[in-house]
NUTOR-352754 format. One record per residue (C-alpha): residue in three letters; x, y, z. Coordinates in steps of 0.5 Angstrom, whole numbers, padded with zeros to 4 digits. Layout:
// residues N
MIFI; Ala; X; Y; Z $
...
This chain:
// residues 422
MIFI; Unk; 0071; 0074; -0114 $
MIFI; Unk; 0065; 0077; -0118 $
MIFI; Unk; 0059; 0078; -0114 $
MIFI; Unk; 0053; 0080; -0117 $
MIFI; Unk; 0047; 0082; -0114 $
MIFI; Unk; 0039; 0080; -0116 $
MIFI; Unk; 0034; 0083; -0111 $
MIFI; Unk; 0037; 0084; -0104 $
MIFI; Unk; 0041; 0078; -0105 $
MIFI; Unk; 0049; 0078; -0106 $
MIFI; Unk; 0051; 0072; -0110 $
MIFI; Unk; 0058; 0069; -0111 $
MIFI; Unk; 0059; 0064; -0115 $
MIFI; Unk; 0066; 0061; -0114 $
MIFI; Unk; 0070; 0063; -0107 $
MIFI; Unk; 0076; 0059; -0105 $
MIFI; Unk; 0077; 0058; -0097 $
MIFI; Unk; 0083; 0055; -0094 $
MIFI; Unk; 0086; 0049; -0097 $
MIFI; Unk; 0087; 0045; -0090 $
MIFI; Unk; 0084; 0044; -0084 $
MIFI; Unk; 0086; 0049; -0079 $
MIFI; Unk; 0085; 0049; -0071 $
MIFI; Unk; 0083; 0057; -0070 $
MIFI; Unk; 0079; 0061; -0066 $
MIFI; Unk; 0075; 0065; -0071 $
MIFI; Unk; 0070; 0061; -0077 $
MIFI; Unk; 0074; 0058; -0083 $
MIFI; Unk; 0071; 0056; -0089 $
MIFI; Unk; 0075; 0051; -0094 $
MIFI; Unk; 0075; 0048; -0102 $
MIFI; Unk; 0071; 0051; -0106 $
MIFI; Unk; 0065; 0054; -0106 $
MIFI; Unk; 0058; 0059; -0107 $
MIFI; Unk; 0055; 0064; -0103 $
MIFI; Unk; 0049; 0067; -0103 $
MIFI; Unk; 0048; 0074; -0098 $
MIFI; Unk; 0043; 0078; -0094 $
MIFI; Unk; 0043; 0082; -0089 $
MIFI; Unk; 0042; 0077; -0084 $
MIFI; Unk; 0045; 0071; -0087 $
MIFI; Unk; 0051; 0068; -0091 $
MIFI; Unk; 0048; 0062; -0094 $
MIFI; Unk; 0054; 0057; -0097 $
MIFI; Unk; 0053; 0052; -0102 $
MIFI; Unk; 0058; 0046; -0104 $
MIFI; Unk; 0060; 0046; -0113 $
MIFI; Unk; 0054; 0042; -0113 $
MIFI; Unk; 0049; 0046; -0112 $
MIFI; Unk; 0047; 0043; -0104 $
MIFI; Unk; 0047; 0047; -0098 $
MIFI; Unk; 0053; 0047; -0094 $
MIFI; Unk; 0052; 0052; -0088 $
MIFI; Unk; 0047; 0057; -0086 $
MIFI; Unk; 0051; 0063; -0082 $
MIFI; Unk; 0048; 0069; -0078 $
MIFI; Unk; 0050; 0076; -0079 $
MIFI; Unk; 0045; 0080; -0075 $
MIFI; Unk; 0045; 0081; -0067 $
MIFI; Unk; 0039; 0076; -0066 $
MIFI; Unk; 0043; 0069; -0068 $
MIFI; Unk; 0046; 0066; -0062 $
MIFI; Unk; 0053; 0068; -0064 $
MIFI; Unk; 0055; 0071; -0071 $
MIFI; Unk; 0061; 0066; -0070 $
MIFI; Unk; 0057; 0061; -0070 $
MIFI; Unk; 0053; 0057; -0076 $
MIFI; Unk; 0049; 0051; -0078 $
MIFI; Unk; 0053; 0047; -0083 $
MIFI; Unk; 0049; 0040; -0086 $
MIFI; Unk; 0052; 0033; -0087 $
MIFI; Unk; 0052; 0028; -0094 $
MIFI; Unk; 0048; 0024; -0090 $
MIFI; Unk; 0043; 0030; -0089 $
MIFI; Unk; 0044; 0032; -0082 $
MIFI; Unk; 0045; 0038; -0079 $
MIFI; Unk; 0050; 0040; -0074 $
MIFI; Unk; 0050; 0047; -0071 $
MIFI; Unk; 0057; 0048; -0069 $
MIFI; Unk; 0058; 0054; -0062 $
MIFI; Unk; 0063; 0058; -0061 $
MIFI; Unk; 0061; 0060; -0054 $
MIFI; Unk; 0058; 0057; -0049 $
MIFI; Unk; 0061; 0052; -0045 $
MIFI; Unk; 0067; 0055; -0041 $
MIFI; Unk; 0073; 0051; -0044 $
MIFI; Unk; 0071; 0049; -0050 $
MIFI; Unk; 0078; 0048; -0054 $
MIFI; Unk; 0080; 0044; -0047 $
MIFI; Unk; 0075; 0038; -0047 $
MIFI; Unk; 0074; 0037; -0054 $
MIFI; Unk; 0081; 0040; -0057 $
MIFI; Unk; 0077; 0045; -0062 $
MIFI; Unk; 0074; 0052; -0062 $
MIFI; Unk; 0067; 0050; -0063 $
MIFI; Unk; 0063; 0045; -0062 $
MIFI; Unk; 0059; 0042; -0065 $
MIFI; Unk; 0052; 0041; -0063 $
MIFI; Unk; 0048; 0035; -0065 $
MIFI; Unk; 0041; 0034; -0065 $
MIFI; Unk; 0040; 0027; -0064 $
MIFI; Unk; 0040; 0023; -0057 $
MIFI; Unk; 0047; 0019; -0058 $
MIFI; Unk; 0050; 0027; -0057 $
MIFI; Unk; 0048; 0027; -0049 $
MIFI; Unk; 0053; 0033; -0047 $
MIFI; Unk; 0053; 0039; -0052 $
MIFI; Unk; 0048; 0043; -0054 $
MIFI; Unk; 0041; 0039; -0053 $
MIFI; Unk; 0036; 0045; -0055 $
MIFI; Unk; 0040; 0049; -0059 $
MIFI; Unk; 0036; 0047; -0066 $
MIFI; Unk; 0029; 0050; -0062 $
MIFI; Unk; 0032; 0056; -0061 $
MIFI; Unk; 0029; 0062; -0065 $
MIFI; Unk; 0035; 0063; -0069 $
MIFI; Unk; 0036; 0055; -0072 $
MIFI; Unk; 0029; 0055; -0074 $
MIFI; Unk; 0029; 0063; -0077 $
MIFI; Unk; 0035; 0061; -0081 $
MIFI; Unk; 0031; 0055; -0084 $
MIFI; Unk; 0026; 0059; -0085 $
MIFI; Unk; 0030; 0064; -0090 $
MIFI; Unk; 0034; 0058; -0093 $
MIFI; Unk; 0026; 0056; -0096 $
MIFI; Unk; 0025; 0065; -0097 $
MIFI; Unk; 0032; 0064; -0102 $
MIFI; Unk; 0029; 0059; -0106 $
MIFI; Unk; 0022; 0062; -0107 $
MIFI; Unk; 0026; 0068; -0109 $
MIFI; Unk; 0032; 0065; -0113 $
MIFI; Unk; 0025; 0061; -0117 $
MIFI; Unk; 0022; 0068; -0117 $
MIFI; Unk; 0028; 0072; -0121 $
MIFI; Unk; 0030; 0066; -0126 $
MIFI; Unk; 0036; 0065; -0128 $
MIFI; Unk; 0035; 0068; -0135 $
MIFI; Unk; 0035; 0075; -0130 $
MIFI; Unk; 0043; 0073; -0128 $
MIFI; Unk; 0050; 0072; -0132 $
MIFI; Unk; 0052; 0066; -0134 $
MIFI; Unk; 0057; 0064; -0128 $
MIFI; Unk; 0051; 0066; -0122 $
MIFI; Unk; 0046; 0063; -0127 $
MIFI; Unk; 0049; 0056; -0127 $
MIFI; Unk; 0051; 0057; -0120 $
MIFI; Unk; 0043; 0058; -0118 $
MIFI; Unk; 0041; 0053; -0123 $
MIFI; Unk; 0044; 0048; -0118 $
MIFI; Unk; 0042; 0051; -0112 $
MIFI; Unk; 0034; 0051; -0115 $
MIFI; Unk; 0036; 0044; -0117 $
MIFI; Unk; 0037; 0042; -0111 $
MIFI; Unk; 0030; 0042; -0106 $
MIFI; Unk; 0029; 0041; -0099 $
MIFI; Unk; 0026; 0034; -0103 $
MIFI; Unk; 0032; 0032; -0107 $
MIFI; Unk; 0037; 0033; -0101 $
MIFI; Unk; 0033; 0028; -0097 $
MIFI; Unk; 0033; 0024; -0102 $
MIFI; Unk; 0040; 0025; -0104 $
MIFI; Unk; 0042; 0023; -0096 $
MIFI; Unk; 0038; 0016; -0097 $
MIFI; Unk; 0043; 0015; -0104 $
MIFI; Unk; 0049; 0017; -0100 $
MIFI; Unk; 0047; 0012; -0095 $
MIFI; Unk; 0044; 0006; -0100 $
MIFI; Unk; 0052; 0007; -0103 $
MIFI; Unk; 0054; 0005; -0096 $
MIFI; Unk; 0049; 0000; -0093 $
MIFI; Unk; 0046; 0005; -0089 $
MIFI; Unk; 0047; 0011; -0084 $
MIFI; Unk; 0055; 0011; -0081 $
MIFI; Unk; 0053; 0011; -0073 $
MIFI; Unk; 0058; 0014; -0070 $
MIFI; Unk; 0064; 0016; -0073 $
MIFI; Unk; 0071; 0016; -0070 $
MIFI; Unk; 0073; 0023; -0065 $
MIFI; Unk; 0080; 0024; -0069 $
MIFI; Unk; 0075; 0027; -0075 $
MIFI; Unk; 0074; 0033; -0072 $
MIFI; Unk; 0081; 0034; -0075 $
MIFI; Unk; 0078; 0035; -0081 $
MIFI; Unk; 0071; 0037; -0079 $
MIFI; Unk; 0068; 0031; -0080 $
MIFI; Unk; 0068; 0032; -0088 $
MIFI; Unk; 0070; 0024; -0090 $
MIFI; Unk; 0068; 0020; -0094 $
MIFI; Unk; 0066; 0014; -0092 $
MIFI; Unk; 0068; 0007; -0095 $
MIFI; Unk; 0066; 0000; -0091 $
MIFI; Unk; 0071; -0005; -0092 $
MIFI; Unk; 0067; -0009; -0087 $
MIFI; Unk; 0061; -0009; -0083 $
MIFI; Unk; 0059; -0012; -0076 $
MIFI; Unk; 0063; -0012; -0069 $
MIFI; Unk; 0068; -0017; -0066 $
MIFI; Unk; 0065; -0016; -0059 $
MIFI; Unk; 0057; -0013; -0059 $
MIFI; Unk; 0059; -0010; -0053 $
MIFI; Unk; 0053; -0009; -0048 $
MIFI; Unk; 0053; -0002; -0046 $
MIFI; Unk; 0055; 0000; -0053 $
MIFI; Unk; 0050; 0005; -0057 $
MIFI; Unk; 0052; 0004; -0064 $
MIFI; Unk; 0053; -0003; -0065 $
MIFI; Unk; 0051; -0007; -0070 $
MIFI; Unk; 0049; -0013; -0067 $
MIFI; Unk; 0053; -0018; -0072 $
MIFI; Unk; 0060; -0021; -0073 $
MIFI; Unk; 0065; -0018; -0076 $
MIFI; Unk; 0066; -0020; -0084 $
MIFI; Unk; 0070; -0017; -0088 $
MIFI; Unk; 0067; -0014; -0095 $
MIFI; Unk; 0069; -0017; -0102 $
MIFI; Unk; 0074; -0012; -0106 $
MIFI; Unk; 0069; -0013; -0111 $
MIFI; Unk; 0064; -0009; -0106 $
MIFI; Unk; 0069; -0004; -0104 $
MIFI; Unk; 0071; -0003; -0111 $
MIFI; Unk; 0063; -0001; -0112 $
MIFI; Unk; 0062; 0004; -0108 $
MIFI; Unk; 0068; 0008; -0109 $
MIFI; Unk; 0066; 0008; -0116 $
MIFI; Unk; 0059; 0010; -0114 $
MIFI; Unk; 0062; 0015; -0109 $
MIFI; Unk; 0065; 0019; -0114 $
MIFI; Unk; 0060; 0019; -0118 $
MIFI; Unk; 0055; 0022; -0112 $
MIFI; Unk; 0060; 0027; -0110 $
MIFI; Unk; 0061; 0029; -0116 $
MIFI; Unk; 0064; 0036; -0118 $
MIFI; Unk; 0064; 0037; -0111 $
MIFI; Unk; 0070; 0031; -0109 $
MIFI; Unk; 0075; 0037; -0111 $
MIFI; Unk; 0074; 0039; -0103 $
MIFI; Unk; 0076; 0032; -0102 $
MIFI; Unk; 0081; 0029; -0098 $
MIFI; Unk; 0080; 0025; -0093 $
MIFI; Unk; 0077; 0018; -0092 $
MIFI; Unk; 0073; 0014; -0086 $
MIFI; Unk; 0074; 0006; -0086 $
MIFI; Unk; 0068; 0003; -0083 $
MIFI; Unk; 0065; 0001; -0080 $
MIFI; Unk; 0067; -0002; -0073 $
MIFI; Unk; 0073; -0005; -0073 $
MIFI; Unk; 0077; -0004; -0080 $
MIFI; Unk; 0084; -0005; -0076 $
MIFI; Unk; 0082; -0012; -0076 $
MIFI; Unk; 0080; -0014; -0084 $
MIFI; Unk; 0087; -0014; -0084 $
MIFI; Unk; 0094; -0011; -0088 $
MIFI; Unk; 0092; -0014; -0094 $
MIFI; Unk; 0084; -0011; -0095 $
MIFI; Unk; 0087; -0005; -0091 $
MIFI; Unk; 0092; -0004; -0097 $
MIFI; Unk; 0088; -0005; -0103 $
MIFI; Unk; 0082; 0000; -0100 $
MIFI; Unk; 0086; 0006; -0099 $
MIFI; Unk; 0091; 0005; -0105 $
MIFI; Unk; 0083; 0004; -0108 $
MIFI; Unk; 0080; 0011; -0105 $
MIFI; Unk; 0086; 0014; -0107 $
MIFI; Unk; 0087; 0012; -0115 $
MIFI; Unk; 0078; 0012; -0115 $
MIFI; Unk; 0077; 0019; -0111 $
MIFI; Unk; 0081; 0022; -0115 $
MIFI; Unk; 0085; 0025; -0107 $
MIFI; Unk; 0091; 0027; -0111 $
MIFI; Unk; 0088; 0032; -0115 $
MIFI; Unk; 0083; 0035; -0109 $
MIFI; Unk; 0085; 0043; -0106 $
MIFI; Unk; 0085; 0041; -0099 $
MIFI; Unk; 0092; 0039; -0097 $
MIFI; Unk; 0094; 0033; -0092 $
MIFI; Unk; 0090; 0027; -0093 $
MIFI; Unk; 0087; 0023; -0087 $
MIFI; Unk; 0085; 0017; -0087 $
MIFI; Unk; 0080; 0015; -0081 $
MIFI; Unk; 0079; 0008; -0077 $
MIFI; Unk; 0076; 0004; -0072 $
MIFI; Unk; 0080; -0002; -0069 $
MIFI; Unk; 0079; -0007; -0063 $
MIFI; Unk; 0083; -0008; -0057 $
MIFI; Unk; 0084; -0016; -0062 $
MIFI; Unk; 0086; -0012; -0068 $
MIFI; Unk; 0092; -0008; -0065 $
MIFI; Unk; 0095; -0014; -0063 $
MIFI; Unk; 0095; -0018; -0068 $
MIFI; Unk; 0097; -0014; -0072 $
MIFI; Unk; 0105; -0015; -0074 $
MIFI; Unk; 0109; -0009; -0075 $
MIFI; Unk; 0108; -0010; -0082 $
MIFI; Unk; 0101; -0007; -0083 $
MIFI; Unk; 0103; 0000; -0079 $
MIFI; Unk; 0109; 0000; -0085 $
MIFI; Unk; 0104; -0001; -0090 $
MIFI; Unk; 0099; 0004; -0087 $
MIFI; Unk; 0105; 0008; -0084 $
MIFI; Unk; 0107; 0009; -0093 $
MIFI; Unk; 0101; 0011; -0095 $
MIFI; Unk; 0099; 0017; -0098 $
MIFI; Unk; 0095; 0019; -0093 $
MIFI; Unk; 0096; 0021; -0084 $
MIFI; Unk; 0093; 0015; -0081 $
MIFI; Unk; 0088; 0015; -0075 $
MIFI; Unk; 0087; 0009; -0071 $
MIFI; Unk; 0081; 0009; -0066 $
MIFI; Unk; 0081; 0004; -0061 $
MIFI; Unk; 0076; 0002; -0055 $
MIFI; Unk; 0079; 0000; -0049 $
MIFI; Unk; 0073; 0003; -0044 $
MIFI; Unk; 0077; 0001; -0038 $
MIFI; Unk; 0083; -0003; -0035 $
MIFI; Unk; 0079; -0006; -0029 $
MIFI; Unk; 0076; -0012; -0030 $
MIFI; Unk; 0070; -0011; -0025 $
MIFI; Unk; 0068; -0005; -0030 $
MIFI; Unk; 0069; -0009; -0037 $
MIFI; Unk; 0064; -0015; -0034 $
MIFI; Unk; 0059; -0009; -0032 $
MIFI; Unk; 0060; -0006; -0039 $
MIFI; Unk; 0058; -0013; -0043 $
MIFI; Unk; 0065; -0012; -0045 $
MIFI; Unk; 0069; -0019; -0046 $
MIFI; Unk; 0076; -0017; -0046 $
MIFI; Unk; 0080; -0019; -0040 $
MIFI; Unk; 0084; -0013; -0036 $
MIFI; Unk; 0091; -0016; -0038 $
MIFI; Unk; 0089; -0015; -0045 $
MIFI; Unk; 0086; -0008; -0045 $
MIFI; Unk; 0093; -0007; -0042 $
MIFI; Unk; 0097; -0010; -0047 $
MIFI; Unk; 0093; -0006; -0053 $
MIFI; Unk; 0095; 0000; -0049 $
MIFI; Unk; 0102; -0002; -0049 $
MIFI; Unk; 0102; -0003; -0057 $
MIFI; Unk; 0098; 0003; -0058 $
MIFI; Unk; 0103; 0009; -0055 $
MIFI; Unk; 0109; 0003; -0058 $
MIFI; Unk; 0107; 0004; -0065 $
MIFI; Unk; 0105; 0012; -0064 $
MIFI; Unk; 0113; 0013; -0062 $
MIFI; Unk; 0115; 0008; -0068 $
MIFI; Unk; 0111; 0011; -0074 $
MIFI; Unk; 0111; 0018; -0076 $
MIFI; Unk; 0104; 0018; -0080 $
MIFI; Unk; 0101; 0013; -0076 $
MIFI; Unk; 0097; 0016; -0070 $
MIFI; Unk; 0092; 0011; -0065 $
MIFI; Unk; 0087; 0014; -0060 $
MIFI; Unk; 0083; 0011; -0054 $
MIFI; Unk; 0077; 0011; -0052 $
MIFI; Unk; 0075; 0010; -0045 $
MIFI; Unk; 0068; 0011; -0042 $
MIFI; Unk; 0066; 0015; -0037 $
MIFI; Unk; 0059; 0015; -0033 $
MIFI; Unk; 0055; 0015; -0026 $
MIFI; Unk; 0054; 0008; -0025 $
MIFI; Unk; 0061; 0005; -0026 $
MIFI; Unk; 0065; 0002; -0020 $
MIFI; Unk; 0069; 0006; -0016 $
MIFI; Unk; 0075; 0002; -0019 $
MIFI; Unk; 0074; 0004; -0026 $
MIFI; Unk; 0078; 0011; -0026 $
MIFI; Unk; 0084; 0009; -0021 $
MIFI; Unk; 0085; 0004; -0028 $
MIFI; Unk; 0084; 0009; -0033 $
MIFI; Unk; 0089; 0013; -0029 $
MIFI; Unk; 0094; 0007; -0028 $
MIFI; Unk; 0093; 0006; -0036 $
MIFI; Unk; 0095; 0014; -0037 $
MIFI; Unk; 0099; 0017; -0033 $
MIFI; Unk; 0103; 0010; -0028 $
MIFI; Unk; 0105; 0006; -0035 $
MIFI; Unk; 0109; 0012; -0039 $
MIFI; Unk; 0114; 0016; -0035 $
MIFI; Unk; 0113; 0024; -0037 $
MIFI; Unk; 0107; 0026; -0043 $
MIFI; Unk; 0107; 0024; -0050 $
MIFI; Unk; 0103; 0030; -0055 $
MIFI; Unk; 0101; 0024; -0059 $
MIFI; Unk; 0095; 0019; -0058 $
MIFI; Unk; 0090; 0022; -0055 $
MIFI; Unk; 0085; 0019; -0050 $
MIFI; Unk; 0078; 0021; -0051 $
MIFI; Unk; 0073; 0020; -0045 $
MIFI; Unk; 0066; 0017; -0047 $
MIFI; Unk; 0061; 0019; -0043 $
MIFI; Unk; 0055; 0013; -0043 $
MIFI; Unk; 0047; 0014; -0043 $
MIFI; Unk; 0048; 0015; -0037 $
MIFI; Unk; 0052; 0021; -0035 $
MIFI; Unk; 0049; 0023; -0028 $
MIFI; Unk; 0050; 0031; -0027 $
MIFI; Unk; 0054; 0035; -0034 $
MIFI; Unk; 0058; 0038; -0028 $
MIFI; Unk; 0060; 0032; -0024 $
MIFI; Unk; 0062; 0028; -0031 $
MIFI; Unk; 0066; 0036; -0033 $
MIFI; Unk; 0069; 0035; -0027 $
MIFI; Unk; 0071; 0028; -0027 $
MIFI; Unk; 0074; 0030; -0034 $
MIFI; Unk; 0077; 0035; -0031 $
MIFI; Unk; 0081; 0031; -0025 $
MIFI; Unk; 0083; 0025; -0031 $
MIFI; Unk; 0085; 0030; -0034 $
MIFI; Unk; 0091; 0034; -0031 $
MIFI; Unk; 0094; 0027; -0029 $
MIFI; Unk; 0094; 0023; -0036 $
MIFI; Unk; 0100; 0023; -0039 $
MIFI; Unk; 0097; 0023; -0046 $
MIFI; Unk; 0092; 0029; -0049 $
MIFI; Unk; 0085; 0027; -0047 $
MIFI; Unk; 0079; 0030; -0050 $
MIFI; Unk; 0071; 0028; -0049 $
MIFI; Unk; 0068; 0025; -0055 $
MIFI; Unk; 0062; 0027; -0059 $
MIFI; Unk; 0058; 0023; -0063 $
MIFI; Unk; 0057; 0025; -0069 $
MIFI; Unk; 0054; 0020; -0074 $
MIFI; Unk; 0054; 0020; -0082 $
């Protein structure tokens, strides 16, 4: 692809990246999209003009592997190469990302007061006063359309293209489900209905209300208003999450109108990233009612289906302590049905959550270790088993160790979850 360079500065207008998500030990861009270089920095924007990743190249970043990338919501989140011995171990990636919020308690708190994140925010504001300062009149057309987005799209109009994304929605994702780090949590976010079945106590990012399944109508609304938000960008595309908490149990009929939807109106066929996915919560209640029937429905779409289901523990001393209202029995029936169904359905794929933390009776680990190792009789690469850690995590070396311990003795993959919002 042409590079032109302007004032110290090599500007790419179109680089292709990889066109699916790959588990790889080195830093991998994907779609479509720009760059703008200097000495110390690589700058990547999406097509429409929105800073996308900030990543050093000099000695003084942390990593030169590592980089900052921003969300559609305006976050930011750093993701680390190094660090944390066994990275790909506890989380099933090669980096992490570090988030800077207080519902991510595990990984990389402080990362974005180093000097490296706030000199890099730094030289994005230097390219944009020196980008105003070279005009696009200097440039050929190709660099000078491409500028022309980037000078657009201000630290201002990205705050508050982040408050449109989530007014589209009605309001900021909390939590998205773990199985998105598949596609480095680049999904677009529909909800097909709001509020939760069981407002659990110990729960950081409920939403305090009953569930209710939203109207087709809305459901239609924001597709339209996504595609038109994502823009030139919705070719980097594919793949979609179903909020908010509990998608699974709005049923086979509103699950197969939204995503036949998702896929007609955001134009999913035509995206450059290979092998949709499609991204939901369910409850221990929604995968049991659900027939067979629905995970044929979901089993034919056009899309790789995640399901993520919290379970938190097999043992009713610490479902009371969590404020959790599901009786032992059923939390085993949920997890019988789930390694069921993720047998019997090649595209369908459903993992667990289970939560880990200083405070839990002392029977709660023997349960979960009941669940994932005494129930199945040898390992199943398929249905993974994701720890999450509560507000109150005790010792960082402890819980890795607990982990540890869990892990070599569960017959599924198990990984930590991180929190990352939309």
């Amino acid at each position: 692809m042409t590079v032109y360079s302007i004032s110290g500065l090599e500007i790419e207008p179109e680089k292709r990246g990889a066109d699916r998500y790959l588990k790889i030990s080195y830093p991998m861009r994907y779609g479509r999209f720009g760059e703008i270089r200097t000495k110390d920095h690589i700058f990547g924007f999406n097509r429409n003009g929105e800073i996308r990743t900030i990543q050093g190249r000099s000695g003084g970043w942390l990593e030169t592997a590592e980089w900052l990338k921003r969300t559609a919501g305006n976050d930011w989140a750093y993701f680390s190469a190094g660090g944390y011995n066994g990275a790909h171990n506890y989380t099933g990636e090669y980096y992490v990302p570090c988030l800077d919020y207080q519902t991510n308690t595990i990984f990389g708190r402080g990362k974005f007061q180093s000097p490296e994140v706030t000199d890099a925010f730094h030289a994005w504001r230097e390219i944009l006063e020196r980008l105003e300062t070279v005009g696009s009149n200097a440039l050929p057309e190709p660099a000078a359309r491409f500028v022309g987005r980037i000078l657009d799209m201000t630290p201002a109009v990205l705050e508050k293209r982040g408050r449109a994304f989530h007014g589209v929605i009605g309001g900021p994702v909390s939590v998205l489900p773990p199985d998105t780090r598949h596609v480095e949590y680049d999904v677009i976010p529909v909800i097909i209905a709001d509020g939760c079945l069981y407002n659990c106590g110990f729960c950081r990012v409920k939403s305090g209300t009953g569930f209710k399944v939203r109207p087709r109508e809305n459901i239609l609304d924001q597709l339209h208003a996504l595609k038109r938000f994502y823009g030139r960008d919705l070719i980097n595309c594919n793949s979609v999450f179903f909020g908010a908490h509990d998608a699974l149990f709005a049923g086979g009929d509103t699950l197969s109108f939204a995503a036949g939807k998702a896929f007609e109106i955001l134009e999913i066929e035509k995206s450059v990233m290979k092998q949709p996915r499609l991204f939901m919560f369910g409850s221990a209640d929604a995968i049991l009612r659900s027939e067979d029937s629905v995970f044929s429905m979901l089993n034919s779409l056009p899309f790789l289906v995640h399901i993520n289901i919290g379970l938190e523990s097999g043992d009713p001393e610490t479902l009371a302590f969590l404020e959790k209202p599901l009786a032992a029995e059923k939390v085993n029936d949920a997890f019988s049905r789930m390694v069921d169904i993720n047998q019997r359905f090649a595209n369908v794929e459903i993992s667990a959550n289970v939560v880990v933390g200083e405070d839990l009776p002392g029977s709660h680990l023997p349960s979960i270790v009941s669940l994932a190792r005494n129930r199945l009789d040898h390992f199943y690469p398929k249905g993974d088993i994701y720890l999450s850690p509560l507000e109150n995590i005790g010792s960082k070396e402890r819980l890795l160790a607990e982990f540890n311990q869990f892990k070599r003795l569960c017959r599924l993959p198990a990984y930590l979850y991180l929190i990352q919002r939309l």
